[in-house]
VOVEXPA-418902 format. One record per atom (N, C-alpha, C): residue number from 1; atom name; x, y, z; residue in one letter. Coordinates in pm, 1 decimal, padded with zeros to 6 digits. Atoms other than C-alpha are relative to their C-alpha. Layout:
<rs>
(r NUM,'CA',(X,Y,Z),'A');
...
</rs>
This chain:
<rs>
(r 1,'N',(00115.4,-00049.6,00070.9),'X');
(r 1,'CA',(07219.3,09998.1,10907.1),'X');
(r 1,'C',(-00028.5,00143.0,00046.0),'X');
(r 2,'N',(00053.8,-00082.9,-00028.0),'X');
(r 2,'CA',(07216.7,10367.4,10937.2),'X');
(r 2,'C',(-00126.2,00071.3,-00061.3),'X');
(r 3,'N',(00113.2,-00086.1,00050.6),'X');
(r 3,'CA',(06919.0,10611.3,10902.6),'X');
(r 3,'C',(00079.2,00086.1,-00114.8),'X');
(r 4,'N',(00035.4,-00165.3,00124.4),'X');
(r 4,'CA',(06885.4,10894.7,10576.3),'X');
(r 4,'C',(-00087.8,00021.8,00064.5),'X');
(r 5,'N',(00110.1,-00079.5,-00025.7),'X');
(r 5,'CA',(06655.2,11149.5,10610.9),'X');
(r 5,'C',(-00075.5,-00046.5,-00158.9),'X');
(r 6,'N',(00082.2,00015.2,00177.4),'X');
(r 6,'CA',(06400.2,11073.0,10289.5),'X');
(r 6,'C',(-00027.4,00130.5,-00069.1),'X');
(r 7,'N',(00007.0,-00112.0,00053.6),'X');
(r 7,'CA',(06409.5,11338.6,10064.9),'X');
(r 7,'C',(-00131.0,00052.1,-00038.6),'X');
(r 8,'N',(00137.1,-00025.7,00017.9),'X');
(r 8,'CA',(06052.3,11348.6,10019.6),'X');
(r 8,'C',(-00081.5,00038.9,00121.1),'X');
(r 9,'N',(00022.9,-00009.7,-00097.4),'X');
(r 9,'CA',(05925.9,11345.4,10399.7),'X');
(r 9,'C',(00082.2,00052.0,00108.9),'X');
(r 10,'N',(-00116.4,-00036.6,-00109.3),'X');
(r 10,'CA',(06235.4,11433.2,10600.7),'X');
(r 10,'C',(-00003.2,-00105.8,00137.6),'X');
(r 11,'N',(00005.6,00115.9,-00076.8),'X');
(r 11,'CA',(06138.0,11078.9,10745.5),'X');
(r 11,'C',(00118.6,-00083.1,00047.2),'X');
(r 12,'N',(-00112.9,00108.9,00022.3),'X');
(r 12,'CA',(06404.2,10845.2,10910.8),'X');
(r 12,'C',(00044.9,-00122.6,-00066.5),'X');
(r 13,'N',(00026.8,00121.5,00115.8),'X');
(r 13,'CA',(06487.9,10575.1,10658.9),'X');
(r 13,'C',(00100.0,-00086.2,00002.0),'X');
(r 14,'N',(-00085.6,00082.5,00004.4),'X');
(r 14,'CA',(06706.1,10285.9,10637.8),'X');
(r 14,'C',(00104.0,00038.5,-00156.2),'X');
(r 15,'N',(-00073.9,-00017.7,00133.7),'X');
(r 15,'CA',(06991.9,10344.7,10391.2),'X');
(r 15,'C',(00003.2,-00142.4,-00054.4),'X');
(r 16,'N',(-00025.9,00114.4,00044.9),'X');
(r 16,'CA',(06955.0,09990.5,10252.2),'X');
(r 16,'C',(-00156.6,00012.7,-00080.0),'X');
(r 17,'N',(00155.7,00028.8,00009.7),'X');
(r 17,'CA',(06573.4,10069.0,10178.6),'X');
(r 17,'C',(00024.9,00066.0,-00180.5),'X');
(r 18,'N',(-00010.3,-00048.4,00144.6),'X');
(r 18,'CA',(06519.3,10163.7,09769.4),'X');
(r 18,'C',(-00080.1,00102.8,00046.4),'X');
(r 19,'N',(00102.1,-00036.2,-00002.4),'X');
(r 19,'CA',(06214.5,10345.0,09890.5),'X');
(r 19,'C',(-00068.8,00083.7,00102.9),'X');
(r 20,'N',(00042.2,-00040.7,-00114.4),'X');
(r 20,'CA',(06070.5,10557.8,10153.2),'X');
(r 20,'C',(-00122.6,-00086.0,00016.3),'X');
(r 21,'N',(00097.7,00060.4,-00008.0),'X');
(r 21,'CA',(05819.2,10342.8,10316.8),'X');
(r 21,'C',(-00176.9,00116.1,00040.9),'X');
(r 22,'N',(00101.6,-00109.3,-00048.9),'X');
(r 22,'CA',(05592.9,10610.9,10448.3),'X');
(r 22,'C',(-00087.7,00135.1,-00143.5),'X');
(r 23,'N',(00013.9,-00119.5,00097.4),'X');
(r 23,'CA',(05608.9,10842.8,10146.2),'X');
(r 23,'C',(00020.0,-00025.1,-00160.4),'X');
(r 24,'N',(00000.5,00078.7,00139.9),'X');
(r 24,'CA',(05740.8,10598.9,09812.8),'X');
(r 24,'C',(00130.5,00121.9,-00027.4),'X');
(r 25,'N',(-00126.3,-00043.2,00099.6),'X');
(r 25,'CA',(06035.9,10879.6,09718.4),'X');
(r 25,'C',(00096.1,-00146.6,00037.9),'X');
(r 26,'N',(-00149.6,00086.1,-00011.2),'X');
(r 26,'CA',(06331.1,10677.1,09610.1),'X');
(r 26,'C',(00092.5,00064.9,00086.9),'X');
(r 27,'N',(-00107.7,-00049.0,-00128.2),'X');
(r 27,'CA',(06595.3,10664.0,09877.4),'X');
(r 27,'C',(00134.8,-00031.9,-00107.3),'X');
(r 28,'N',(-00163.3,00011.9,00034.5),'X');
(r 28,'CA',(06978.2,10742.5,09712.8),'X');
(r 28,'C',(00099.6,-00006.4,00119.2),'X');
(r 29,'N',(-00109.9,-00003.3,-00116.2),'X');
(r 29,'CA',(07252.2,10712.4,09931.2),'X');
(r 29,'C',(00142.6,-00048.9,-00078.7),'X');
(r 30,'N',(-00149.8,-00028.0,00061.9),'X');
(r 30,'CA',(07603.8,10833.2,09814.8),'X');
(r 30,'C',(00125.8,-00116.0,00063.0),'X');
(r 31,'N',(-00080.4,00042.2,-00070.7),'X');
(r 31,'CA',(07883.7,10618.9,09852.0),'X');
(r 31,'C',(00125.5,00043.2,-00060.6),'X');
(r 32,'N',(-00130.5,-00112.8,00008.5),'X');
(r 32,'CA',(08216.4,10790.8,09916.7),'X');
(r 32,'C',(00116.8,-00116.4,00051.4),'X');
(r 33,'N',(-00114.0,00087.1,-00021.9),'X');
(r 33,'CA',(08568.8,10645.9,09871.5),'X');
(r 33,'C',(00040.1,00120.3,00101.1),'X');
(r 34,'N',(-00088.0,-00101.0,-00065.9),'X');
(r 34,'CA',(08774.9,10803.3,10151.6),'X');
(r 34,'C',(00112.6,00088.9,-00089.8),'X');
(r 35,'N',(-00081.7,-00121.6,00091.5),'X');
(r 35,'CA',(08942.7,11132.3,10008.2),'X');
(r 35,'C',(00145.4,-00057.2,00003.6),'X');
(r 36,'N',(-00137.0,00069.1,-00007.9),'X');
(r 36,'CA',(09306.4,11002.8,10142.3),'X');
(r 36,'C',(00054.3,-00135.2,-00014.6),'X');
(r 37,'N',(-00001.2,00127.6,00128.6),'X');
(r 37,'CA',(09296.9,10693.6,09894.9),'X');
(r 37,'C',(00056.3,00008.4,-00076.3),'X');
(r 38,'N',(-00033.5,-00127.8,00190.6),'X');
(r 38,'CA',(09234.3,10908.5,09592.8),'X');
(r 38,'C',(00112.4,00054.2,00027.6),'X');
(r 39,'N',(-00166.9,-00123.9,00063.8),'X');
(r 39,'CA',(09499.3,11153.5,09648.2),'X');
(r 39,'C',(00157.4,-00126.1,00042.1),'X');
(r 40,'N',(-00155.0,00059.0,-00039.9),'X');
(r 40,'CA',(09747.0,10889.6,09792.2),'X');
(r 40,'C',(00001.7,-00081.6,-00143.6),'X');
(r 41,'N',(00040.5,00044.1,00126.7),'X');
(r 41,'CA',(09633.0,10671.0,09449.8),'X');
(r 41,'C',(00065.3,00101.2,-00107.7),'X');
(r 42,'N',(-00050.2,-00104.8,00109.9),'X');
(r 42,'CA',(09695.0,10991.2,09227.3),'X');
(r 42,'C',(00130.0,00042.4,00014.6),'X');
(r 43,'N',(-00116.7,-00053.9,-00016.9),'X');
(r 43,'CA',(10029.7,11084.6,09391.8),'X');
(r 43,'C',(00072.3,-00096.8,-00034.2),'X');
(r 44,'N',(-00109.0,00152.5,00005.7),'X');
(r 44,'CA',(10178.8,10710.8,09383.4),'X');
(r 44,'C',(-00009.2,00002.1,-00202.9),'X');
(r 45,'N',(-00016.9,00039.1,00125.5),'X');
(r 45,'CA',(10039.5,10704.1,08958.7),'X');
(r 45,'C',(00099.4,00092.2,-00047.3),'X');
(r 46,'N',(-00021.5,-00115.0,00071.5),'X');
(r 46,'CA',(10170.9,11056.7,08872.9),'X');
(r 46,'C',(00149.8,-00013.3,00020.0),'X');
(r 47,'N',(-00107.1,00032.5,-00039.0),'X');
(r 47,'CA',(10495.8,10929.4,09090.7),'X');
(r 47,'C',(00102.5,-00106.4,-00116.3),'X');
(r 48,'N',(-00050.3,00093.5,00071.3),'X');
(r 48,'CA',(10538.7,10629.0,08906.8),'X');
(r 48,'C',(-00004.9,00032.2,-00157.1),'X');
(r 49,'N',(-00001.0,-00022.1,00127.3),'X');
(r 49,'CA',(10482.3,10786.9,08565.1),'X');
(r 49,'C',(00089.4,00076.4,00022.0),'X');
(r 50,'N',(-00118.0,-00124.3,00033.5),'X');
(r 50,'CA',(10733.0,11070.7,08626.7),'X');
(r 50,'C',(00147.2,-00084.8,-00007.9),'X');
(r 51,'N',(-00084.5,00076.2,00020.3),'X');
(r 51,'CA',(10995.8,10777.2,08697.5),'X');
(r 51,'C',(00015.2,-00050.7,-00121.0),'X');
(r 52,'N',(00035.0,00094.8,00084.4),'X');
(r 52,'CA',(10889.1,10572.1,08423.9),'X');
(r 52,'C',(00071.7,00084.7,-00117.8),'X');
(r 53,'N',(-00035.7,-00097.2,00104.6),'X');
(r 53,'CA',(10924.7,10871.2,08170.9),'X');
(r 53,'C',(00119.0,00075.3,00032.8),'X');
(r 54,'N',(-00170.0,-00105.9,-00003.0),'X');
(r 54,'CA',(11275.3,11040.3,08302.8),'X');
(r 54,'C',(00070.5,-00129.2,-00054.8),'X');
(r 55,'N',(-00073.3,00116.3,00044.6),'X');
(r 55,'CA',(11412.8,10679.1,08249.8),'X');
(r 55,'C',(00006.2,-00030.5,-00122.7),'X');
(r 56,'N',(00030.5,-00022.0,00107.5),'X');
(r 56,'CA',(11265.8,10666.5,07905.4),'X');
(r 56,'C',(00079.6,00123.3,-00092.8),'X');
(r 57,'N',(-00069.1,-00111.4,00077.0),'X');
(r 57,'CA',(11406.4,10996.0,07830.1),'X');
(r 57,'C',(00129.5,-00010.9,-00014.0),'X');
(r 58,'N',(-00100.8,00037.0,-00012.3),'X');
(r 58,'CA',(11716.7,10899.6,07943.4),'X');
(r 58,'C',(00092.3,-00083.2,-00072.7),'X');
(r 59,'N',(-00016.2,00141.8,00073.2),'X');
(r 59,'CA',(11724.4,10607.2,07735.0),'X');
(r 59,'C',(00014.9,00062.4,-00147.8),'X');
(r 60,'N',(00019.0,-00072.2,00151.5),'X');
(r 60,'CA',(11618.1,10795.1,07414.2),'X');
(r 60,'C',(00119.4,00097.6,-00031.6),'X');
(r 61,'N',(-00075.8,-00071.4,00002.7),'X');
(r 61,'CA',(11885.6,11039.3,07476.6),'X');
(r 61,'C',(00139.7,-00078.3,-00010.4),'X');
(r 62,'N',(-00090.5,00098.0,00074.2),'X');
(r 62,'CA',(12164.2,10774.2,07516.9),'X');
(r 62,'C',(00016.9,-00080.9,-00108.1),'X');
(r 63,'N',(-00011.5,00057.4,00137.4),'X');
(r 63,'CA',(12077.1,10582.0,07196.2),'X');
(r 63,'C',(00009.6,00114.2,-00107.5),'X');
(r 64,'N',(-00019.6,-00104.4,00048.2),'X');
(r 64,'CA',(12046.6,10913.2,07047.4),'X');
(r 64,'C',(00142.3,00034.1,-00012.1),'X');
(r 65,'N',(-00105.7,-00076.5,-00013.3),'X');
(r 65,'CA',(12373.8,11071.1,07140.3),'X');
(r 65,'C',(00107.8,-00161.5,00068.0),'X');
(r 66,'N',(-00033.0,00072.0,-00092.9),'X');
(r 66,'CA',(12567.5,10741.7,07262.7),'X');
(r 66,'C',(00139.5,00039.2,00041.3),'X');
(r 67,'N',(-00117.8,-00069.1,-00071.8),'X');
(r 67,'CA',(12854.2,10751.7,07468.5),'X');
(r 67,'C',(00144.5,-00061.1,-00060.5),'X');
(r 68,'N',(-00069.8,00038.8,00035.2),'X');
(r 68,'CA',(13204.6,10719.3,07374.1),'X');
(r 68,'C',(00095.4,-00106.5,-00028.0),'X');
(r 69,'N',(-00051.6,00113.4,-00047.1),'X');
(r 69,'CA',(13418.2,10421.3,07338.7),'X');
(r 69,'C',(00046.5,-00041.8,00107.3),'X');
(r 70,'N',(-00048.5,00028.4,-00147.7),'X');
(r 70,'CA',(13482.9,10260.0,07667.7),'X');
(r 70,'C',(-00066.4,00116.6,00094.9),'X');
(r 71,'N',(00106.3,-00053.8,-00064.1),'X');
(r 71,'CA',(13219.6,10487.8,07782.0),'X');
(r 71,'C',(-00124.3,-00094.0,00030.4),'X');
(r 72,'N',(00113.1,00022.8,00022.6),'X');
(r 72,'CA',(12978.6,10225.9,07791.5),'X');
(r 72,'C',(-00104.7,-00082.6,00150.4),'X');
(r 73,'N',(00026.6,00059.4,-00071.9),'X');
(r 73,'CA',(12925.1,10161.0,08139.6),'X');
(r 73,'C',(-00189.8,00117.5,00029.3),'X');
(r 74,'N',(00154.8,-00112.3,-00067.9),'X');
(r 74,'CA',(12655.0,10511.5,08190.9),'X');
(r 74,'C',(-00120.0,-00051.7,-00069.7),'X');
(r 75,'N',(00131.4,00079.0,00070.2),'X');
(r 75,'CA',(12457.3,10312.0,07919.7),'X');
(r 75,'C',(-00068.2,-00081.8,00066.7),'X');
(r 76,'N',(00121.7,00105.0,-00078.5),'X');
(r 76,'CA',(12361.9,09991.8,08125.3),'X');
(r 76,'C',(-00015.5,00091.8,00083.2),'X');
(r 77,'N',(00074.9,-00092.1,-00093.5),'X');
(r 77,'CA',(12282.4,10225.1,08394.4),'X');
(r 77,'C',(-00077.1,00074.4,-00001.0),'X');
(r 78,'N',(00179.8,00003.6,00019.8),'X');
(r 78,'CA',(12033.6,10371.5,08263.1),'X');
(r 78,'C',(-00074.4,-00079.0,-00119.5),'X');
(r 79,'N',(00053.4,00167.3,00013.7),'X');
(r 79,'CA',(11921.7,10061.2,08093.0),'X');
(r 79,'C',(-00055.7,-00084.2,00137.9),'X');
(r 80,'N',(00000.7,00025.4,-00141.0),'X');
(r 80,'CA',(11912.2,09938.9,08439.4),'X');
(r 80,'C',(-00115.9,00075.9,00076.1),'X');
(r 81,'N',(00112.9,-00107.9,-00085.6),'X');
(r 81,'CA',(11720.5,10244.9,08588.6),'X');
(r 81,'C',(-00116.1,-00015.1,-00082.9),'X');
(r 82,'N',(00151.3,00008.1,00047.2),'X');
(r 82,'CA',(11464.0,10212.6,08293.4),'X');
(r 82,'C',(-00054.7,-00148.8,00007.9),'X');
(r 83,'N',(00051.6,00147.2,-00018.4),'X');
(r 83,'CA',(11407.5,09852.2,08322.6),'X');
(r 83,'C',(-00081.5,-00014.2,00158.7),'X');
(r 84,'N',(00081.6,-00027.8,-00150.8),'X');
(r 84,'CA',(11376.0,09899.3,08702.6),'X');
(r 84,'C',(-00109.1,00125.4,00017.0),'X');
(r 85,'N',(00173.9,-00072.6,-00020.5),'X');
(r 85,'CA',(11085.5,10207.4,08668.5),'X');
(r 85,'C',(-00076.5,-00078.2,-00029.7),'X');
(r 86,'N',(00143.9,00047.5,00065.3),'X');
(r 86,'CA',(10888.7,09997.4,08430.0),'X');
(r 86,'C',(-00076.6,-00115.8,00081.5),'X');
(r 87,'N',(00090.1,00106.0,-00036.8),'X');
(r 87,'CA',(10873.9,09699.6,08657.3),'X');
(r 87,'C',(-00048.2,00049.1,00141.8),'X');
(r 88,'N',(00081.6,-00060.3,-00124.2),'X');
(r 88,'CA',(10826.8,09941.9,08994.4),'X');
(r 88,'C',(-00115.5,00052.0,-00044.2),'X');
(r 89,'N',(00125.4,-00097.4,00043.2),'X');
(r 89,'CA',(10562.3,10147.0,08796.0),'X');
(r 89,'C',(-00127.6,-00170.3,-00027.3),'X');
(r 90,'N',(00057.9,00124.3,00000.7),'X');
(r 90,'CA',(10417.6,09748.6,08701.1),'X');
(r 90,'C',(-00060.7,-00064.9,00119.8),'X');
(r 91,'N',(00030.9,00042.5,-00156.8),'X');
(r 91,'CA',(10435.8,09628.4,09070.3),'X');
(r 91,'C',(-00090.2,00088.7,00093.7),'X');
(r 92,'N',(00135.0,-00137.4,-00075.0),'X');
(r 92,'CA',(10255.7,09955.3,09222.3),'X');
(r 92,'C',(-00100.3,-00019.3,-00035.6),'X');
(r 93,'N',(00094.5,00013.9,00025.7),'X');
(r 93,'CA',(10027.9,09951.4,08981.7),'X');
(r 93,'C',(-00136.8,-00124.7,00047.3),'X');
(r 94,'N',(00068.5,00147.7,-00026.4),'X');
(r 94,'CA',(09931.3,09581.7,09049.8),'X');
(r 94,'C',(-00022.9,-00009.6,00147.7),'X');
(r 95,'N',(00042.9,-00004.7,-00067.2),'X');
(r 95,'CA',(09934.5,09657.3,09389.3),'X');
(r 95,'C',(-00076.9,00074.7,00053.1),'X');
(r 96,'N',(00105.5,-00054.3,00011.8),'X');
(r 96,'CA',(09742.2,09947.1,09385.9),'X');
(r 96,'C',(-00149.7,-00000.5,-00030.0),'X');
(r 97,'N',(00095.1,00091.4,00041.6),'X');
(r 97,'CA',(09471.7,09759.2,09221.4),'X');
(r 97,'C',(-00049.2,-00104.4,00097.5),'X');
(r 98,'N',(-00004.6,00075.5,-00094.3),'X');
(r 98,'CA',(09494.3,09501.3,09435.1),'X');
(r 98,'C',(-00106.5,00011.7,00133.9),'X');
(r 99,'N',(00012.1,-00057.4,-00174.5),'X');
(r 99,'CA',(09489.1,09696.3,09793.4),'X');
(r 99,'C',(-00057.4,00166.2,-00015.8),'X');
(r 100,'N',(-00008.9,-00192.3,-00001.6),'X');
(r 100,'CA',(09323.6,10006.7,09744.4),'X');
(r 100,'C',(-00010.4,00057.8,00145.3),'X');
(r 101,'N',(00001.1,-00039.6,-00148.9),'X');
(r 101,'CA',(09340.9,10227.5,10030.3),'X');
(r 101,'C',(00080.6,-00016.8,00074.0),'X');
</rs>
């Protein structure tokens, strides 16, 4: 149970209190996710989307242009690589959710 200062009195106040008791301003009290969450959170989505989408591209580009006869092994492979982003970008996500922090 730490103290605020009350923004109305500059009284010591319980951060659990709605209210300054002494003075009636409403007591706010900010609550902060730790900064190195967020950015580890934003680096792991932006991570897993840049995978997600080279694999995709990859994919679009081999059905596009496919490869020659008895060429067709570079296909499952990235078949393979995009199947495996979507379900690492799936699994992060779900554990990101999960476990934040």
């Amino acid at each position: 149970m730490p103290l605020v200062d009350c923004p109305g009195c500059g009284r010591k106040v319980s951060d659990e209190a709605e209210s300054c008791p002494s003075c009636g301003s409403t007591i706010v009290v900010a609550r902060h996710t730790p900064a190195g969450a967020v950015t580890r959170l934003k680096i792991q989505s932006v991570l897993a989307s840049a995978v997600a989408l080279s694999c995709l591209f990859a994919l679009v580009v081999t059905a596009i242009h496919p490869p020659e006869t008895g060429h067709g092994v570079p296909a499952v492979i990235v078949a393979g690589l995009f199947v495996s982003g979507i379900v690492w970008y799936a699994v992060a996500q779900y554990l990101l959710s999960r476990y934040p922090g």
